[in-house]
Structures are given as structure tokens and as C-alpha cells.
C-alpha angles and dihedrals in degrees: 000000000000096000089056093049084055081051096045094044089042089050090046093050099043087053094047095047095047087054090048097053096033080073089052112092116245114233098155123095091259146096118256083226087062113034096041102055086041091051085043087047094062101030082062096048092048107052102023107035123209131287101264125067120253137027100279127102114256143175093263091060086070094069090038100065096044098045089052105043083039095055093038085047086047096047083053101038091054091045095047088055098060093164087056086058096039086061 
């Protein structure tokens, strides 16, 4: 139950953030589909934390990391198709 509502929070957070920084305008030499879901990446991981205790790699950081970057490329892939949203 706890470990779903750190999903859920994490989830939340990654889409929000994604939505905030997609408005923001890219100056940098990247691809939005790659900076943003890497800035997201570590935002989350900053100021939320994973979803284990303690400070070692485990199993449970594999499908954190995905489930954070593929949300994040999915925010800015839907935004960037605008036509795909319009339908």
C-alpha cells in the first residue's frame, strides 16, 4: 500500500514537472525528448527519493527509472503532437 502511493506521488511529479519545463523555452543543444526527461529524472530523484530505504542500488531502482524518464518522454511526446491530442 505504501510503496503504490511513492509510485503514485513519483508519477504525479514526473508529469507535472514535464508540463512545467515543456513551457519553458529550450536553448540548450538537445532535444526536448532528451533534456527534459533527464532534468525530470533527477528533480524527482532529488526531492522525492526512490522508492527503497537507504543509499544502495537495488532491484526496485530499475522500474524506477523507467517509470520516471517513460512517463516524462510520454508528457513531451504527447505535447509535442499536438495534432495526436486535437483528434
Amino acid at each position: 500500500m505504501l510503496l503504490s502511493i511513492h509510485i503514485l506521488i513519483t508519477v504525479l511529479f514526473s508529469i507535472c514537472v514535464s508540463i512545467l519545463l515543456f513551457n519553458v523555452e529550450n536553448r540548450s543543444n538537445f532535444s526536448s525528448y532528451v533534456i527534459i526527461p533527464l532534468i525530470v529524472a533527477f528533480l524527482t530523484k532529488y526531492t522525492i527519493g526512490d522508492w527503497d530505504k537507504g543509499y544502495k542500488l537495488s532491484l526496485l531502482d530499475i522500474p524506477y527509472w523507467i517509470t520516471i524518464l517513460g512517463s516524462s518522454y510520454g508528457v513531451v511526446y504527447l505535447l509535442s503532437n499536438k495534432d495526436f491530442i486535437l483528434r
